[in-house]
N, CA, C and O atoms as a Tinker XYZ file with bonds, in Angstrom:
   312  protein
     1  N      0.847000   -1.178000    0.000000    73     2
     2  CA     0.000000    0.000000    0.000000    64     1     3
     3  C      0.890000    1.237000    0.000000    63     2     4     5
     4  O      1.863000    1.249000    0.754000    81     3
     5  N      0.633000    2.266000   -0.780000    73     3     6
     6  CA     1.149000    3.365000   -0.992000    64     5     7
     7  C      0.422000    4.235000    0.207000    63     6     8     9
     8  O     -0.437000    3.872000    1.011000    81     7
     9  N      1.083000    5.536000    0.036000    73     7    10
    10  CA     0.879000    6.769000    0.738000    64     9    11
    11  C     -0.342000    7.431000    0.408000    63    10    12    13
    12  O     -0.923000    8.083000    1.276000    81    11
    13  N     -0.868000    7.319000   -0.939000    73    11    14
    14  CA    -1.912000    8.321000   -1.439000    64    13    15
    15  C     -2.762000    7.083000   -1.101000    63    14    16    17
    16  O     -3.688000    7.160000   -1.908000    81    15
    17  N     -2.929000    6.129000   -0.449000    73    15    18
    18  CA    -3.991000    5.292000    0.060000    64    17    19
    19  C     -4.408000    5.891000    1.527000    63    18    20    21
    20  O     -5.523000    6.222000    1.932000    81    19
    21  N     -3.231000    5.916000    2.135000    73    19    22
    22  CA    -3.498000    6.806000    3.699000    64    21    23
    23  C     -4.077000    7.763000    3.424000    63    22    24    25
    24  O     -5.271000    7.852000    3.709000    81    23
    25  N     -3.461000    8.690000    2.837000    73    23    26
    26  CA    -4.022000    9.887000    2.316000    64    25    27
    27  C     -5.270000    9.766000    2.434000    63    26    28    29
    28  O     -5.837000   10.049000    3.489000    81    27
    29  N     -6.014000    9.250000    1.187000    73    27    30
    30  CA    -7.267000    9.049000    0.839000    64    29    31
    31  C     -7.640000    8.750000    2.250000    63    30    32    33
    32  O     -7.910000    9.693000    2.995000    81    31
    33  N     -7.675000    7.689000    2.626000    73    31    34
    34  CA    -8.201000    7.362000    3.895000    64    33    35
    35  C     -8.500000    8.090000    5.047000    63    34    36    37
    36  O     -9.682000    8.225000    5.365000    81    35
    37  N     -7.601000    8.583000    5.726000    73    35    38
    38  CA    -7.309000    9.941000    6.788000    64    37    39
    39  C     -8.085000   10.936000    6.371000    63    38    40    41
    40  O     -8.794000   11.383000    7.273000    81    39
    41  N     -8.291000   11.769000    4.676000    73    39    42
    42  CA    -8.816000   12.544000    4.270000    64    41    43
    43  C    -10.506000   11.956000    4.557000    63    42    44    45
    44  O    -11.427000   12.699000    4.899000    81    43
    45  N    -10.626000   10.495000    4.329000    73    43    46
    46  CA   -12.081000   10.422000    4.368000    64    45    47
    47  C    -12.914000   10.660000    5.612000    63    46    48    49
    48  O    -13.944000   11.320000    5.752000    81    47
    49  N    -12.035000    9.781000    6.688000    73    47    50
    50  CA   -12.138000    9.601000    7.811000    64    49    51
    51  C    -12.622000   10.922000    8.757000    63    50    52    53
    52  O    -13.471000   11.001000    9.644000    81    51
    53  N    -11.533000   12.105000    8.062000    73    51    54
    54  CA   -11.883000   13.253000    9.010000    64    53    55
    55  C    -13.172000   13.699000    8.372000    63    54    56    57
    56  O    -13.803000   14.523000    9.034000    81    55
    57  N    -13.637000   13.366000    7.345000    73    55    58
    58  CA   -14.928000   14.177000    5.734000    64    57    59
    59  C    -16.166000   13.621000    6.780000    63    58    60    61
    60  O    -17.055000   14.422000    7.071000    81    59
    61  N    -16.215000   11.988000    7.438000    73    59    62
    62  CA   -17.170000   11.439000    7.859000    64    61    63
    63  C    -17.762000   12.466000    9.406000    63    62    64    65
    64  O    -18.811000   13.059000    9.657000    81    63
    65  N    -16.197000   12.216000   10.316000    73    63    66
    66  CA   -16.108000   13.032000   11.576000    64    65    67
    67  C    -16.801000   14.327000   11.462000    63    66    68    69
    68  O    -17.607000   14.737000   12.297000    81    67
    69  N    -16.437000   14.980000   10.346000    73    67    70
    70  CA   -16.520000   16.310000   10.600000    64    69    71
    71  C    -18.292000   16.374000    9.893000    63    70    72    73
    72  O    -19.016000   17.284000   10.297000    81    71
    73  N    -18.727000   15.578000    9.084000    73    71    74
    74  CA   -19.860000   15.651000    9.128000    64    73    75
    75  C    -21.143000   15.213000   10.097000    63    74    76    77
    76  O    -22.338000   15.395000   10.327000    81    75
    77  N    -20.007000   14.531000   10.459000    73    75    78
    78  CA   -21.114000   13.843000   11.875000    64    77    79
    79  C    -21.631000   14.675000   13.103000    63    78    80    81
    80  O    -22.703000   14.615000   13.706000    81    79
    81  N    -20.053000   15.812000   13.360000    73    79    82
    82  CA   -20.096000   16.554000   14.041000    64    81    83
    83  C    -21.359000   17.457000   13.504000    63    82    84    85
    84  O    -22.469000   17.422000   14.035000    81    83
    85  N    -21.117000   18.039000   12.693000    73    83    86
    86  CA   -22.168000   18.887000   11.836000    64    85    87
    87  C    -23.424000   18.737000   12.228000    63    86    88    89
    88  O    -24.109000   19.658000   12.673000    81    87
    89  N    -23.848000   17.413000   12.068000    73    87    90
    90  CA   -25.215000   16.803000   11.810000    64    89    91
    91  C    -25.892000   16.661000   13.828000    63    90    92    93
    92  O    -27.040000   16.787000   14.253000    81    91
    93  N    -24.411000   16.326000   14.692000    73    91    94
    94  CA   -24.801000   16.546000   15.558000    64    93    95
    95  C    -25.130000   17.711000   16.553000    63    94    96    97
    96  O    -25.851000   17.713000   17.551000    81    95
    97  N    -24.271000   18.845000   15.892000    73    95    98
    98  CA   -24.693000   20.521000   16.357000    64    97    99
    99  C    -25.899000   20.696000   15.949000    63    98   100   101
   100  O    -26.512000   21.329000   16.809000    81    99
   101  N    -26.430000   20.491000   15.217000    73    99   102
   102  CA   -27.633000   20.934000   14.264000    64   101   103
   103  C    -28.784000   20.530000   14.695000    63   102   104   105
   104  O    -29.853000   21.133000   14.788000    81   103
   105  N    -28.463000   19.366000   14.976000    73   103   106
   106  CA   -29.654000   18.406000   15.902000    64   105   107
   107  C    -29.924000   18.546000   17.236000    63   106   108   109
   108  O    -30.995000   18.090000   17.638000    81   107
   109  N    -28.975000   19.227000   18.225000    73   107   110
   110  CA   -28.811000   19.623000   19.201000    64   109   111
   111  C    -29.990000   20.896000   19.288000    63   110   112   113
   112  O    -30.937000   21.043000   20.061000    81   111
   113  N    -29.515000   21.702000   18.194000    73   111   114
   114  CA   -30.089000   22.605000   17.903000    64   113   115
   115  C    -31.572000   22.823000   17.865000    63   114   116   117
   116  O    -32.245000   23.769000   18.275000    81   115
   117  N    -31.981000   21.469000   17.138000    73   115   118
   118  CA   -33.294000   21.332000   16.237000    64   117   119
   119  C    -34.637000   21.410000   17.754000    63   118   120   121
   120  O    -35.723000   21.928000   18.014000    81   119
   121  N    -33.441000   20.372000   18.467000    73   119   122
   122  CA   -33.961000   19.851000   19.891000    64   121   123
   123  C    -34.491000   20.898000   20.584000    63   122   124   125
   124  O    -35.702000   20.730000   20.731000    81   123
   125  N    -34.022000   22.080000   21.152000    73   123   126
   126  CA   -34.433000   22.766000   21.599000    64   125   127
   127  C    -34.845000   23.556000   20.957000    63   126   128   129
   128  O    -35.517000   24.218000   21.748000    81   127
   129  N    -34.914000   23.900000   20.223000    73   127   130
   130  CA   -36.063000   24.726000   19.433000    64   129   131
   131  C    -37.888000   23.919000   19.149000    63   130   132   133
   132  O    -39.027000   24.193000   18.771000    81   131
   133  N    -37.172000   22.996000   19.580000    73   131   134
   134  CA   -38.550000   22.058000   19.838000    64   133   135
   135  C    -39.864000   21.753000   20.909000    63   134   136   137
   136  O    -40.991000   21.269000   20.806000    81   135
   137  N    -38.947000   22.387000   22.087000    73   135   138
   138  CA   -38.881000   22.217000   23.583000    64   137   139
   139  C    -40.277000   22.851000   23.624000    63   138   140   141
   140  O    -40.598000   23.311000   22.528000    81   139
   141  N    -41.237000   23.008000   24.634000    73   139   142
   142  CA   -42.268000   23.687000   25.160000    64   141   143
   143  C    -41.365000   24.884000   25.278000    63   142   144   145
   144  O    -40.396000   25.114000   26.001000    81   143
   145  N    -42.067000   25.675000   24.211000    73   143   146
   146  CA   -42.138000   27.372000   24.326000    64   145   147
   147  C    -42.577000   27.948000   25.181000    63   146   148   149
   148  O    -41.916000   28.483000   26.071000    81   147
   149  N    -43.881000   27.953000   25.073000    73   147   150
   150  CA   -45.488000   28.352000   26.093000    64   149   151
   151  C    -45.095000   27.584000   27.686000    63   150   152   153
   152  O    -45.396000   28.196000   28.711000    81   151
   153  N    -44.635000   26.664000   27.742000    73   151   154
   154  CA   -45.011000   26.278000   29.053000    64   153   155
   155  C    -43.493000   26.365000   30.228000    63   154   156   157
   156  O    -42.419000   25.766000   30.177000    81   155
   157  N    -43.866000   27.069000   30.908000    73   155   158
   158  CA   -42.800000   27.188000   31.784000    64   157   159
   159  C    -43.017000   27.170000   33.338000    63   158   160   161
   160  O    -43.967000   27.704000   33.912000    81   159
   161  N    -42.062000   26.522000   33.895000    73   159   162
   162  CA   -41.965000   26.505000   35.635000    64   161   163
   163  C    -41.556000   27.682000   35.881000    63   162   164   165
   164  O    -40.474000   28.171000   35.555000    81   163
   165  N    -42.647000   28.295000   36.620000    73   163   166
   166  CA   -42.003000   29.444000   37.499000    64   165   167
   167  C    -41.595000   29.184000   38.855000    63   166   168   169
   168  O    -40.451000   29.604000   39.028000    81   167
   169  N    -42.179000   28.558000   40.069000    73   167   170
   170  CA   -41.848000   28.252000   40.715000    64   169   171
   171  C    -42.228000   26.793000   40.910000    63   170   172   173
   172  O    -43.140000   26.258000   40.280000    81   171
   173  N    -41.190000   25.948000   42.165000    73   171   174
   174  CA   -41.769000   24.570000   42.697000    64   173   175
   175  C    -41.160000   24.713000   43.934000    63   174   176   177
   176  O    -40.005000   25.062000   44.179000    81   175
   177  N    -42.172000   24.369000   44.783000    73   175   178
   178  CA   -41.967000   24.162000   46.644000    64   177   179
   179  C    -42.142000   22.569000   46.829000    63   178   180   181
   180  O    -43.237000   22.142000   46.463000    81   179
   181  N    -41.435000   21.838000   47.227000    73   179   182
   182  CA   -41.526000   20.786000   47.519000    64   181   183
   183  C    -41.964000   20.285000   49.416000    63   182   184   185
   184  O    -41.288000   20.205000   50.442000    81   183
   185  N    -43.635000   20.016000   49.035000    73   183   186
   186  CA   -44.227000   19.634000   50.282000    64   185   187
   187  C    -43.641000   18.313000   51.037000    63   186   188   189
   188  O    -43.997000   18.061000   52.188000    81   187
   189  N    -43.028000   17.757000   50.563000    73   187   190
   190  CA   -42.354000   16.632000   51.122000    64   189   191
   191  C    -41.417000   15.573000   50.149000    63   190   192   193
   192  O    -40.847000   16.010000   49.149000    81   191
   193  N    -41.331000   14.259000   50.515000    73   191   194
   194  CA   -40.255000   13.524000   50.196000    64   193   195
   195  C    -40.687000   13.398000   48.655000    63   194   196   197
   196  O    -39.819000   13.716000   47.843000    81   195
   197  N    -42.168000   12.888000   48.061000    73   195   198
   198  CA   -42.279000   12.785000   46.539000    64   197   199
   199  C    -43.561000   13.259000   46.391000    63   198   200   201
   200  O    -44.496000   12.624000   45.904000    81   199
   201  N    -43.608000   14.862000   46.996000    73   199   202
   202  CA   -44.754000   15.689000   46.568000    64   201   203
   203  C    -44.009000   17.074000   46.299000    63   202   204   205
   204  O    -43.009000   17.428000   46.923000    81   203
   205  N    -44.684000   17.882000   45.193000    73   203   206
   206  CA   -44.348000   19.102000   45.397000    64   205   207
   207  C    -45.565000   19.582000   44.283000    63   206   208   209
   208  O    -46.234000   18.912000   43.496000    81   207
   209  N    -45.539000   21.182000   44.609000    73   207   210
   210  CA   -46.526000   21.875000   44.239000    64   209   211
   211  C    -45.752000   23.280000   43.448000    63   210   212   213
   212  O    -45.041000   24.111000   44.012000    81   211
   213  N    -46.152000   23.244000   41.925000    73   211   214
   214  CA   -45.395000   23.788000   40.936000    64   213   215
   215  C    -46.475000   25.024000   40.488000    63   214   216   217
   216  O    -47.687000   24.819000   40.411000    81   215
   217  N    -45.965000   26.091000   40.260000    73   215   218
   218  CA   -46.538000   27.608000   39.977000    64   217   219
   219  C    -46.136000   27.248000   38.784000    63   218   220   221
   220  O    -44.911000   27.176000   38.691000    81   219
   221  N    -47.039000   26.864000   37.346000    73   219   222
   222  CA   -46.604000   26.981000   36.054000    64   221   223
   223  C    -46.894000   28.265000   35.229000    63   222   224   225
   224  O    -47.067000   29.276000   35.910000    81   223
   225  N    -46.975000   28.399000   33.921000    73   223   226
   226  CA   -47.151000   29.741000   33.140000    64   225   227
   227  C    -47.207000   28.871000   31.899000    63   226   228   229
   228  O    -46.333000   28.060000   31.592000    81   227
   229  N    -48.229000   29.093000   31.268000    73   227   230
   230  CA   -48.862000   28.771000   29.995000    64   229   231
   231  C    -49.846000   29.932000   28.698000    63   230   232   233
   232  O    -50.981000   30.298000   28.394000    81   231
   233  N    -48.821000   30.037000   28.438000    73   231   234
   234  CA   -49.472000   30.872000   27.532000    64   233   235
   235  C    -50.085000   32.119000   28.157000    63   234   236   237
   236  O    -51.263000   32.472000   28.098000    81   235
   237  N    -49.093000   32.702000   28.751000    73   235   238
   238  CA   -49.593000   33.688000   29.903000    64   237   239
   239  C    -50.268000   33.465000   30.723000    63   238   240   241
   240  O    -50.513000   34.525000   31.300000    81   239
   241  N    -50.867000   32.494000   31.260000    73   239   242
   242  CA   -51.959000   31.848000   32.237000    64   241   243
   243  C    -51.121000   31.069000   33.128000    63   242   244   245
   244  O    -50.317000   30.243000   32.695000    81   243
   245  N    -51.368000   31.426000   34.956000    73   243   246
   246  CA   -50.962000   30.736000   35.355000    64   245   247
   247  C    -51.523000   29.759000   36.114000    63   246   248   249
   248  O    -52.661000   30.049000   36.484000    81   247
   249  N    -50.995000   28.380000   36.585000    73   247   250
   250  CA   -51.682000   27.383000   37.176000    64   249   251
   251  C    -50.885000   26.866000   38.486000    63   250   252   253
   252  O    -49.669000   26.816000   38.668000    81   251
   253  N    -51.555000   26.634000   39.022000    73   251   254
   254  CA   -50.845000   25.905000   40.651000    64   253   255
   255  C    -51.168000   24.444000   40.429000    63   254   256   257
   256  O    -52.160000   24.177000   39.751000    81   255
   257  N    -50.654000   23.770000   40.779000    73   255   258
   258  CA   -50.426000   22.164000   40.473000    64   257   259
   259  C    -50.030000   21.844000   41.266000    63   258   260   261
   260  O    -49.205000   22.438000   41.960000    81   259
   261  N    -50.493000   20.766000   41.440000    73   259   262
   262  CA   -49.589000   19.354000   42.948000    64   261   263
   263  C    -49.114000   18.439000   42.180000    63   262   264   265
   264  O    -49.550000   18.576000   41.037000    81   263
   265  N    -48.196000   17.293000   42.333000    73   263   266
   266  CA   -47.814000   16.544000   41.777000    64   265   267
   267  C    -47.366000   15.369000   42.563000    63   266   268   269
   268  O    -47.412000   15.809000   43.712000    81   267
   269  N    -46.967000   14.157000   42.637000    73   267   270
   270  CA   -46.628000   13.244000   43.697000    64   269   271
   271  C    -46.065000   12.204000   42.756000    63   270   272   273
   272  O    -46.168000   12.282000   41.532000    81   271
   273  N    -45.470000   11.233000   43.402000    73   271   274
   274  CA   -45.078000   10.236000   42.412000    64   273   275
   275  C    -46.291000    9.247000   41.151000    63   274   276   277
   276  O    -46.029000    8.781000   40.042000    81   275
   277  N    -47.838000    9.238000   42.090000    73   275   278
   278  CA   -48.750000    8.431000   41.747000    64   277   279
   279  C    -49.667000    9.546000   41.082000    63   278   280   281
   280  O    -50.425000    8.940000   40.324000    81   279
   281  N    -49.921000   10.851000   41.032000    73   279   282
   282  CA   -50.478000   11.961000   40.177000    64   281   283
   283  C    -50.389000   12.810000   40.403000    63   282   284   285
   284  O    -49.980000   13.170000   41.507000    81   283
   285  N    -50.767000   13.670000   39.367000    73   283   286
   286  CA   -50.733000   15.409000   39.435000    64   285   287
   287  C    -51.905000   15.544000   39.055000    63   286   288   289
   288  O    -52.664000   14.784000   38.454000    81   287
   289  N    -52.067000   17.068000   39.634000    73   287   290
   290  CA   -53.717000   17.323000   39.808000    64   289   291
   291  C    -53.574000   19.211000   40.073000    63   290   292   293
   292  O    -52.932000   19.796000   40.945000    81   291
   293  N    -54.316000   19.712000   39.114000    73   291   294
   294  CA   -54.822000   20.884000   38.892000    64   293   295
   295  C    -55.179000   21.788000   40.705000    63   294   296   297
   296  O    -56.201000   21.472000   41.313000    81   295
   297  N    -54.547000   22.464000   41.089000    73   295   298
   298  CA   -54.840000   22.845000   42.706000    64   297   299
   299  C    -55.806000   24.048000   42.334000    63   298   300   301
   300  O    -56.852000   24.072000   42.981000    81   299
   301  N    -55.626000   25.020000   41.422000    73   299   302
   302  CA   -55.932000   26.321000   41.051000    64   301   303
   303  C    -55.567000   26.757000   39.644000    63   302   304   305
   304  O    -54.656000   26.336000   38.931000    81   303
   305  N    -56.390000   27.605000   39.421000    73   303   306
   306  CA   -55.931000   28.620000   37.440000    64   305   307
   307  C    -55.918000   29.780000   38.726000    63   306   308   309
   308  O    -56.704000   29.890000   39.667000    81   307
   309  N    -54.567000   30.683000   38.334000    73   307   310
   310  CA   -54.687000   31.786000   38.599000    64   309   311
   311  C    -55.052000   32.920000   37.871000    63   310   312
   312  O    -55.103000   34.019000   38.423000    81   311
């Protein structure tokens, strides 16, 4: 095997890397731009070991919520 075989090779190798990289910034990207816009935690107080009660914001509307390991449940619309 010659040199312009490495060549080739090394040259491809980094062509794959560097597109992969590419494809994985981009997608990173795509991801959060994907994310719930509208819905955001404003606050969470945690009432105990696997309860807590979350102040959300939806679409300018806000909601009080409980949550526990076994359900969540609407407390208030503010």
């Amino acid at each position: 095997m010659d040199a312009s075989y490495y060549i080739k090779f090394i040259f491809s190798s980094l062509l794959v890397i560097g597109a992969l990289l590419v494809v994985l910034k981009y997608s990173k990207k795509l991801q959060k731009t994907h994310l719930a816009k509208d819905i955001k935690i404003v606050d969470r107080l945690a009432t105990g070991t696997q309860s807590n009660i979350f102040l959300i914001n939806v679409k300018g509307s806000e909601y009080l919520i409980g949550a526990t390991n076994q359900s969540i449940r609407l407390i208030d619309k503010l």
